[in-house]
C-alpha positions as CSV (number, residue, x, y, z in Angstrom):
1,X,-40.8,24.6,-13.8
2,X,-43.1,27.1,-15.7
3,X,-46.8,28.5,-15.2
4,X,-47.3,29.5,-18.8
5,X,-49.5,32.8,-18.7
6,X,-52.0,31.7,-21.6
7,X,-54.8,30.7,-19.7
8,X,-56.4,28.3,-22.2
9,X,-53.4,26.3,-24.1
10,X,-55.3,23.8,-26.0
11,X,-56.7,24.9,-28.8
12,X,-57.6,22.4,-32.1
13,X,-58.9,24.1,-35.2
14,X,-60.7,20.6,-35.7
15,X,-62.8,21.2,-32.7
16,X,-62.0,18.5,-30.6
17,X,-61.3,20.8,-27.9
18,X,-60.5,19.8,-24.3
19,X,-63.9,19.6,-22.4
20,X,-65.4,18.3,-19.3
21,X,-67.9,15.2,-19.1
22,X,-68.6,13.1,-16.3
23,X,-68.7,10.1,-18.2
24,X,-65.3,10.2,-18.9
25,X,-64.7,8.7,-15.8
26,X,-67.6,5.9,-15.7
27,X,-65.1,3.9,-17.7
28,X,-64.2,0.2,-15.7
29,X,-61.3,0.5,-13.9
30,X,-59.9,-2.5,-16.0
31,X,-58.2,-1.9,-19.0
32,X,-59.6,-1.3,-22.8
33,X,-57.8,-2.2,-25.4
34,X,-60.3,-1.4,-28.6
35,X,-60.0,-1.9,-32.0
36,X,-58.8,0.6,-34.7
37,X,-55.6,2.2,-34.6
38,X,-56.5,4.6,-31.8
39,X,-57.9,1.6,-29.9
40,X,-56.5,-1.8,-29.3
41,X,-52.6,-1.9,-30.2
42,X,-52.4,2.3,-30.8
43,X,-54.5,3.4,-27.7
44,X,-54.5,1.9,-23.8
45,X,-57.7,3.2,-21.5
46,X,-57.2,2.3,-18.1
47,X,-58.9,4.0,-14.9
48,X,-55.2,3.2,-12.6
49,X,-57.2,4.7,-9.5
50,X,-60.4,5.8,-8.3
51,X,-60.9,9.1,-10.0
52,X,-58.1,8.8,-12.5
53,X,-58.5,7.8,-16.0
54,X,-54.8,7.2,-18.1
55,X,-54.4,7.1,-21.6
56,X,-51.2,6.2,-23.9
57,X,-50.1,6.0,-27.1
58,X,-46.4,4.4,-28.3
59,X,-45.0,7.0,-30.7
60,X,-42.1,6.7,-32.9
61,X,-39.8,8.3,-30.7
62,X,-36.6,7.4,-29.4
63,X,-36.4,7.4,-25.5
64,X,-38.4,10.9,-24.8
65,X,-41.9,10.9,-23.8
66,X,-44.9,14.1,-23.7
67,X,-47.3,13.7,-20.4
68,X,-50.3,15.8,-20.3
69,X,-52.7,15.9,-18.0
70,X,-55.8,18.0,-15.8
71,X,-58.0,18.1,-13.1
72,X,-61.4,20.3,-11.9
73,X,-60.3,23.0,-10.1
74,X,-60.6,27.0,-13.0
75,X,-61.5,29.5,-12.5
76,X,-65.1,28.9,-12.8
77,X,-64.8,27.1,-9.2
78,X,-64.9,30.3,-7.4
79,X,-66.3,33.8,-8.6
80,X,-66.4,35.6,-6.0
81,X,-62.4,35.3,-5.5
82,X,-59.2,34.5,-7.6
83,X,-58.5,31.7,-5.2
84,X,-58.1,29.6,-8.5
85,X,-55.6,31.1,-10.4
86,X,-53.8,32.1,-7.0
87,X,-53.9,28.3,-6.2
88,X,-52.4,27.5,-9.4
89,X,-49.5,30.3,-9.5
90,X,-48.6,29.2,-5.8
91,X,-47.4,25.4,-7.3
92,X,-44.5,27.2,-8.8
93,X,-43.4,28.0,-5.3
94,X,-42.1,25.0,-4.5
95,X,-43.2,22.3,-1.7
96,X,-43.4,21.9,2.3
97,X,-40.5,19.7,1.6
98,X,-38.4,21.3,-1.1
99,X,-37.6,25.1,-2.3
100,X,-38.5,26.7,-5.7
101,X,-35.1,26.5,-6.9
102,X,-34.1,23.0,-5.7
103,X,-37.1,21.8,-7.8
104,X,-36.1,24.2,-10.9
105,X,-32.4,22.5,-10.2
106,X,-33.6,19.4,-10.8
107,X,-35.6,19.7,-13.7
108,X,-32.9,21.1,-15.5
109,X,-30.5,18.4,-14.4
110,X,-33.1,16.0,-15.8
111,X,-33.4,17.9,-19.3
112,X,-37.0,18.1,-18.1
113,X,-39.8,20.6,-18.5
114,X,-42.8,20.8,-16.5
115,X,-45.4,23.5,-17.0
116,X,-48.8,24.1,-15.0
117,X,-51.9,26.2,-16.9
118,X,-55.4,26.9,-16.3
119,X,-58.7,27.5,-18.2
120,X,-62.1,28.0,-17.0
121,X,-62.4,24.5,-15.2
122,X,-59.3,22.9,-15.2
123,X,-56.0,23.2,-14.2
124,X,-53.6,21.4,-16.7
125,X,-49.9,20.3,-16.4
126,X,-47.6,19.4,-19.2
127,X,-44.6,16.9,-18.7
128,X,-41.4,16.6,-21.6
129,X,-38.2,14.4,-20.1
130,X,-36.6,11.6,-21.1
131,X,-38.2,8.0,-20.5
132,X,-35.9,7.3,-18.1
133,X,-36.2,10.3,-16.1
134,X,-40.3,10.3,-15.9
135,X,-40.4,8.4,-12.1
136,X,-38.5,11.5,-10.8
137,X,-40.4,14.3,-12.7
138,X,-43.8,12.7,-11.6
139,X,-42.6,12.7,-8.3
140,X,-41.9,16.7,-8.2
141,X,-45.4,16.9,-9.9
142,X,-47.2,15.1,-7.8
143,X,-45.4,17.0,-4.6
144,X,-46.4,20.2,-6.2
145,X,-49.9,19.5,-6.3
146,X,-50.5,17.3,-3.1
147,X,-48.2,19.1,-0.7
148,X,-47.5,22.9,-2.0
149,X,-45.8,25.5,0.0
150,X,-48.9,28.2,0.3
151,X,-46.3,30.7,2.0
152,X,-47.9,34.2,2.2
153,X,-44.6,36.1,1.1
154,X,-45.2,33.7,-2.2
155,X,-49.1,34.8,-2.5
156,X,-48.2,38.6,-1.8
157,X,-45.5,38.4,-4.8
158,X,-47.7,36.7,-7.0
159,X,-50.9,39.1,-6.2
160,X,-48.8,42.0,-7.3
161,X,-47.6,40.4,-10.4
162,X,-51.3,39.3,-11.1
163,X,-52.5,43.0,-10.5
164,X,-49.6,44.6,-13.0
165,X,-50.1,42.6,-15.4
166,X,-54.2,43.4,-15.4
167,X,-53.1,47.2,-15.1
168,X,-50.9,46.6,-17.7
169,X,-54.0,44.7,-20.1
170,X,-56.4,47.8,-19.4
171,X,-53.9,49.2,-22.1
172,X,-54.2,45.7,-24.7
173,X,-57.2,47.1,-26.9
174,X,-57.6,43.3,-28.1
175,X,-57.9,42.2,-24.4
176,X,-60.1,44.8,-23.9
177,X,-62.6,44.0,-26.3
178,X,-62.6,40.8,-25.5
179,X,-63.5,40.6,-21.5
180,X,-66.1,43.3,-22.5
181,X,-67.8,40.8,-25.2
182,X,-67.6,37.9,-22.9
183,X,-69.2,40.2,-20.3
184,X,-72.1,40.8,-21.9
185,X,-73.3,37.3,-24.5
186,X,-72.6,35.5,-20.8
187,X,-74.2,36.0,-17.0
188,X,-71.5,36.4,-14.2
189,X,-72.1,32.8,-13.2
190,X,-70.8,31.3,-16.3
191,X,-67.7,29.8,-16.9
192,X,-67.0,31.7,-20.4
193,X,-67.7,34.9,-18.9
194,X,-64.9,37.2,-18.5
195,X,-64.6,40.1,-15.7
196,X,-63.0,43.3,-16.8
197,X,-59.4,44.1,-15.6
198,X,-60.7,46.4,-12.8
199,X,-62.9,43.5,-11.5
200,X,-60.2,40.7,-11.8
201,X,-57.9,43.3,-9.6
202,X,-60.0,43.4,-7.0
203,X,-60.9,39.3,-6.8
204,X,-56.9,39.3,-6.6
205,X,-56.8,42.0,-3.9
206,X,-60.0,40.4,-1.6
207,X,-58.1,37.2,-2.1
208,X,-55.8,35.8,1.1
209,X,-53.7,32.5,1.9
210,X,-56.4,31.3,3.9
211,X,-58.8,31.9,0.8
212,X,-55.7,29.9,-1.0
213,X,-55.4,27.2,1.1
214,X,-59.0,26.5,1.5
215,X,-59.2,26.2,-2.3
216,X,-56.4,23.8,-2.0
217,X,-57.8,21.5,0.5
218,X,-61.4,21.7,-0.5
219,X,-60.8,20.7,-4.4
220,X,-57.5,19.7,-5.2
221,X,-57.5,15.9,-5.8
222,X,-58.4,13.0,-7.6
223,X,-61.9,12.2,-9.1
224,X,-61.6,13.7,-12.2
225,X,-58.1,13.7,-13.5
226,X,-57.3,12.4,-17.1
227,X,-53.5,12.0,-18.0
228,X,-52.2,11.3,-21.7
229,X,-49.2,10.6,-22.6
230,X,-47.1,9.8,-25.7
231,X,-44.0,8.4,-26.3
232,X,-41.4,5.9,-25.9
233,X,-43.3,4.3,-22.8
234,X,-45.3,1.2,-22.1
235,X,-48.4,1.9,-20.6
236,X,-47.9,-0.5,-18.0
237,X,-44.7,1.2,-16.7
238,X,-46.9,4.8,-16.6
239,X,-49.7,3.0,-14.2
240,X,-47.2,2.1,-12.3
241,X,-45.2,5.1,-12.1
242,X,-48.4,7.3,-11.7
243,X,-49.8,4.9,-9.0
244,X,-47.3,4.9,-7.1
245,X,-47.3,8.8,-6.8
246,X,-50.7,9.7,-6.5
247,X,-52.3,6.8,-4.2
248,X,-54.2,7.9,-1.7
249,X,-54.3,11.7,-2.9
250,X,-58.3,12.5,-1.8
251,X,-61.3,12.7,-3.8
252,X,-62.3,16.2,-4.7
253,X,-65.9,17.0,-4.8
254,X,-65.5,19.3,-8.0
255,X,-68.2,18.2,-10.1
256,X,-69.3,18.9,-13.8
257,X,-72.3,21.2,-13.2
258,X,-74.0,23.1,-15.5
259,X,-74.1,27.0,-15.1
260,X,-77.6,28.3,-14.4
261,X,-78.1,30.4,-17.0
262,X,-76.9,29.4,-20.6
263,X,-76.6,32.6,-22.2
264,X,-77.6,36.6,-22.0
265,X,-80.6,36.8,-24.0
266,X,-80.5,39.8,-26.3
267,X,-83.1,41.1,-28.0
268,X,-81.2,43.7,-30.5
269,X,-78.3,44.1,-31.0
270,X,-75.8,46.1,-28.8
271,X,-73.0,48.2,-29.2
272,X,-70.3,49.3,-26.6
273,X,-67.5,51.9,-27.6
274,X,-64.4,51.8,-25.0
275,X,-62.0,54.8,-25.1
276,X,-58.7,54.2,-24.6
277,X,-56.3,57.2,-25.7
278,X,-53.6,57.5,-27.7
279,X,-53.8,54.2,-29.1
280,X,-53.3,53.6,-33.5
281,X,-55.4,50.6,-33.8
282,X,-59.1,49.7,-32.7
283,X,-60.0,46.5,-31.9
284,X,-63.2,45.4,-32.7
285,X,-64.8,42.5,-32.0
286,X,-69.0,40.7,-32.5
287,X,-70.1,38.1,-30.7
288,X,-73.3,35.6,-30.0
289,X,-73.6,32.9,-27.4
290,X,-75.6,30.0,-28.7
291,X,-77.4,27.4,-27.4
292,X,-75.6,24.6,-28.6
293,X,-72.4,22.3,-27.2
294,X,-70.0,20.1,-29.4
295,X,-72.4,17.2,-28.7
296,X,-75.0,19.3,-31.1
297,X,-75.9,17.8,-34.8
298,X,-75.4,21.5,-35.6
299,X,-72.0,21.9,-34.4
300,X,-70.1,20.4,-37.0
301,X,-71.9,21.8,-39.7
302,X,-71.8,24.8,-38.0
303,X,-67.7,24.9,-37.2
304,X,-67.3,24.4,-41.4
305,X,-69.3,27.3,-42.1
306,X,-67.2,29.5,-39.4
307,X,-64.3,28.2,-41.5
308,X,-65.4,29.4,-44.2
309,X,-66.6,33.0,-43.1
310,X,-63.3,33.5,-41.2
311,X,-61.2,31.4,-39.4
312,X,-59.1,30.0,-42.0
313,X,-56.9,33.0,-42.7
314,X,-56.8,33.8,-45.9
315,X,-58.9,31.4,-47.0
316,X,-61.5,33.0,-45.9
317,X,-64.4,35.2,-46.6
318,X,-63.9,38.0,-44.5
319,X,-59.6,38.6,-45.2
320,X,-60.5,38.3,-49.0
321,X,-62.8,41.2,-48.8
322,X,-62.0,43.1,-45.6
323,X,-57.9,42.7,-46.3
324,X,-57.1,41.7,-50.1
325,X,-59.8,43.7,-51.8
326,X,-60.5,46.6,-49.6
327,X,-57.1,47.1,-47.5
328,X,-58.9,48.0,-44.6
329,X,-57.1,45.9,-41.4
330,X,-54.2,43.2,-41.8
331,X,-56.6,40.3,-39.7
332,X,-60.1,40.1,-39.6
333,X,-60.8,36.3,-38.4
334,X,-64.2,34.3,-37.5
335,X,-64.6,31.6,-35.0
336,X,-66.8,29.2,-32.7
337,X,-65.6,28.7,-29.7
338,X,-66.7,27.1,-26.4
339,X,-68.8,24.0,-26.3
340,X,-67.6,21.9,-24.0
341,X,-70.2,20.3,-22.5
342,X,-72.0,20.7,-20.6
343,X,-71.2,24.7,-21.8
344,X,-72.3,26.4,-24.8
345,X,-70.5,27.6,-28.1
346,X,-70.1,31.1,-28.9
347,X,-69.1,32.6,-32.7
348,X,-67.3,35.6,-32.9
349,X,-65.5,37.7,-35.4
350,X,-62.6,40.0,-34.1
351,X,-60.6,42.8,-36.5
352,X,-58.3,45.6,-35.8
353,X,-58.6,48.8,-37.8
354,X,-56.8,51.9,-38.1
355,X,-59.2,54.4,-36.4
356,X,-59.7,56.4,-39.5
357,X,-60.8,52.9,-41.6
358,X,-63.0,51.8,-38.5
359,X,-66.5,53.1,-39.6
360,X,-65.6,51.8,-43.5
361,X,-64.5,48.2,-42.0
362,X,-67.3,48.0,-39.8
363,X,-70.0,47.9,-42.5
364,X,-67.8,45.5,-45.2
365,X,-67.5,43.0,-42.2
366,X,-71.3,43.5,-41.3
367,X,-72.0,42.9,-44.8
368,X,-69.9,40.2,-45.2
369,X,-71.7,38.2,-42.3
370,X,-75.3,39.2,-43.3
371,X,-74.1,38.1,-47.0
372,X,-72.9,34.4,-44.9
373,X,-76.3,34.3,-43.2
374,X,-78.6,35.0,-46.4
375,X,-77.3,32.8,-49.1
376,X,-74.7,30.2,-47.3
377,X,-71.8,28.9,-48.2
378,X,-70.6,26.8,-51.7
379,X,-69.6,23.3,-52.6
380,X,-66.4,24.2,-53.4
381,X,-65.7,26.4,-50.5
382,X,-67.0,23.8,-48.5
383,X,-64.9,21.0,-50.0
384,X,-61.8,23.1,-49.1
385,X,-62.5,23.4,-45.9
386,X,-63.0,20.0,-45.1
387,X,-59.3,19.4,-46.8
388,X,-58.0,22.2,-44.5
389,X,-59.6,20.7,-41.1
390,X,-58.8,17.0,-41.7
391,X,-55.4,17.8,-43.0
392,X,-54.2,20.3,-39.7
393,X,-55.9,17.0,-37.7
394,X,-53.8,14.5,-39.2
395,X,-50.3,16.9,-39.1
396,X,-50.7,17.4,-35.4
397,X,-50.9,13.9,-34.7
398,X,-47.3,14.3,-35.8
399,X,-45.4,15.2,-32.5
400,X,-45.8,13.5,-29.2
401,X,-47.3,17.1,-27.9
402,X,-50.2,16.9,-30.8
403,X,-51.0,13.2,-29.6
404,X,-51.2,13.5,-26.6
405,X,-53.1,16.6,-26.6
406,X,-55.4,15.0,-29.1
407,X,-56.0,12.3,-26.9
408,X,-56.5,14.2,-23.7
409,X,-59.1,16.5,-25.5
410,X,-60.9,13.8,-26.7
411,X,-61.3,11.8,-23.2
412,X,-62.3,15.3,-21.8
413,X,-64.9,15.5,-23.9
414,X,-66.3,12.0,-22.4
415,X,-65.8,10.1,-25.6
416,X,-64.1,7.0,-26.2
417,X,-61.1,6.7,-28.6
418,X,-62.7,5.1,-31.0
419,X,-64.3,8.7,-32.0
420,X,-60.2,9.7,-33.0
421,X,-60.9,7.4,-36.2
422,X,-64.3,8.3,-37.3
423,X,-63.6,12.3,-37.1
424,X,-62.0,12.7,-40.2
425,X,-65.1,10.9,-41.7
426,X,-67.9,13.0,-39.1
427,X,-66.1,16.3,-41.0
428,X,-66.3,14.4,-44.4
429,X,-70.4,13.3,-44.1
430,X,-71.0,17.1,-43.7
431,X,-73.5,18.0,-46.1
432,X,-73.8,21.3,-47.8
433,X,-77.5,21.8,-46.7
434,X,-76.4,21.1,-43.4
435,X,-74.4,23.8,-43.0
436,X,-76.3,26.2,-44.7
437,X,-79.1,25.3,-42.4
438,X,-77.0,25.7,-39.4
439,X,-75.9,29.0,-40.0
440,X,-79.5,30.5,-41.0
441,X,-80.5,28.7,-37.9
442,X,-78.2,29.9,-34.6
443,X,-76.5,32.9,-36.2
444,X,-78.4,36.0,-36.1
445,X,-77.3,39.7,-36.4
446,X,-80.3,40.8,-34.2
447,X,-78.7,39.0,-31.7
448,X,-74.7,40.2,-31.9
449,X,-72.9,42.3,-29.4
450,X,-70.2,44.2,-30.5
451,X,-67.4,46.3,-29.2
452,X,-64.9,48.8,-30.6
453,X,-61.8,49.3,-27.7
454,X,-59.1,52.2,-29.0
455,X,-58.6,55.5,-29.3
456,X,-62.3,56.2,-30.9
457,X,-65.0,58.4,-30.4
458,X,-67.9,57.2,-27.8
């Protein structure tokens, strides 16, 4: 078994992100088989206990199956401590009942993987094995989360590997920048903000088993879990398998609240230099929190326009004039991100410059973006884009993996799977005026932050 290290694995360039809704578990415990190929015959619905919704989807796949699956229970569930992320290290630890390597000795045995992950309010947990061998990896999964081992010679291993690697970040210009944007477009007590590496070291010092195991016992459970799965498996052989294991697990209390404060409101802009020596690349990086989710008429509209700016490699606006016709960095790249309700979206642009080429690349990308907000975007480039976005949507639906992850996302999100088949045609109904609108409207260069982390003059 694995804990992958990237903190947020799910990432669509459609948008369909995985969110958090608390509709998506005000479904009817009996089963919903809808119309449309991700309803009815493609798609199966079905809330298989109180507190835990499961989706499926046959795929053309011989005997293998992909499982994915989350619960409440980030890093957004405790700020004062890094109970969360210790929480979800300590399930690679093994059980009460069995040892780290009996459980890795069995996976293998099984030709099975299991991973756990985290982002900023759920912990997620990624299942590929054969068909036959599901029962007995849901088994191990459902022992690692219900009945962990929570051993203080695990926690005082994985504090210290926690703590290096944040040392080791205060080095990463990239992450740098980053933690210091999200510190200051969001207050502490929101789930996108992000501590610097000194203040995540010291949440991982103060933090003890009996912070661990109260985090455990307090919020691990059942009440909002959402498994998908894809693959050669009939949904009525996954209830079962997934009943059987998880019955009777308790209700956490972990609920979708909304932070108190939406954004930092900023008034002009701001600029924050962080010296780090020795270093032959800068990192530099402008952001804005908005005020909108993915449930906003704006954010589609919105998303096409950051596609055309910047996120679509070269494609795009900014690596045409910042990379091809001035040379200045090898990636400059735009994006929104965020937005899943009930949190807000964020856009961002992020570049890396040789220190020398940083003043020069920080006016053609300024320029570049004031250009975006003044006169908009074209037909053309927006007709593009719309080919790009509904084209990477339709190839990822091409593994078990990009189904299922699809699917989970979508349920996160509180939305039925109906919305699967009309989202090509939400991206194609875009209207050029819409977007244009949209960007004049929430993107504003009075409003940006940015930050320059490298070896560059405060």
């Amino acid at each position: 078994m694995k804990i992958a290290q990237k903190i947020n694995p799910h990432t669509f360039p459609h948008g369909i992100n995985p969110a958090e809704s608390e509709e998506a578990y005000a479904h009817s415990s009996r089963r919903q088989d809808r119309g449309g190929f991700w309803g009815g015959v493609g798609v199966k619905e079905e809330t298989i206990l109180p507190g835990f919704k499961l989706l499926s989807v046959k795929a053309p796949v011989s005997g293998a199956v992909t499982v994915l699956g989350s619960f409440l229970g980030g890093r957004f569930y405790d700020s004062r401590k890094a109970s969360p992320i210790l929480t979800l290290r300590m399930l690679d630890w093994g059980t009460k009942k069995k040892s780290k390597d009996e459980i890795r000795e069995k996976l293998e045995s099984l030709g099975a993987s299991l991973e756990f992950s985290a982002d900023e309010r759920r912990v997620r947990f990624k299942i590929k094995c054969l068909k036959k061998n599901l029962p007995a990896v849901v088994s191990i999964l459902a022992e690692e989360i219900k009945e962990p081992a929570l051993k203080n010679s695990f926690l005082k291993i994985e504090k210290n590997i926690l703590i290096t690697d944040y040392k080791i970040s205060k080095e990463d210009t990239d992450d740098v920048a980053r933690r210091e944007l999200r510190k200051n477009i969001f207050p502490e007590n929101h789930p996108l903000y992000l501590p610097s590496a000194d203040e995540s070291i010291k949440k991982v010092s103060n933090t003890h088993i009996s912070d661990v195991k109260t985090f455990h016992k307090n919020f691990y459970g059942l009440g909002n879990m959402i498994v998908a799965s894809s693959g050669d498996m009939d949904h009525s052989e996954l209830a079962r398998i997934f009943k059987k294991e998880f019955s009777g697990f308790k209700e956490s209390p972990l609920k979708f609240l909304p932070p108190k404060d939406k954004i930092n409101e900023i008034l002009k802009p701001i600029e924050k230099n962080i010296f780090i020596p020795e270093k032959t690349s800068v990192s530099f990086k402008i952001g804005q929190a908005l005020l909108i989710d993915k449930d906003h008429p704006d954010f589609y509209p919105l998303l096409l326009g950051v596609w055309i700016l910047g996120k679509g490699s070269f494609t795009g606006r900014l690596m045409k004039k910042v990379r091809k016709e001035k040379g200045l960095s090898y990636g400059v790249y735009a994006e929104l991100s965020g937005g899943t309700k009930p949190d807000n979206a964020y856009f961002s642009v992020s570049a890396t410059f040789a220190p020398k080429l940083l003043s020069m690349g920080k006016k053609v990308v300024m320029s570049e973006i004031e250009k975006w907000i003044k006169t908009g975007v074209t037909a053309e480039e927006l007709k593009i884009v719309k080919e790009i976005i509904i084209g990477s949507f339709k190839v990822g639906l091409g593994t078990t993996t990009g189904l299922a992850s699809v699917l989970i996302s979508n349920a996160e999100n509180g939305r039925a799977p109906e919305y699967l088949d009309r989202y090509p045609e939400i991206i194609k109904s875009v209207t050029l005026s819409e977007v244009n609108k949209a960007i004049k409207k929430h993107i504003s260069s009075k409003s940006f932050v940015s930050v320059m982390a490298g070896s560059v003059k405060k």
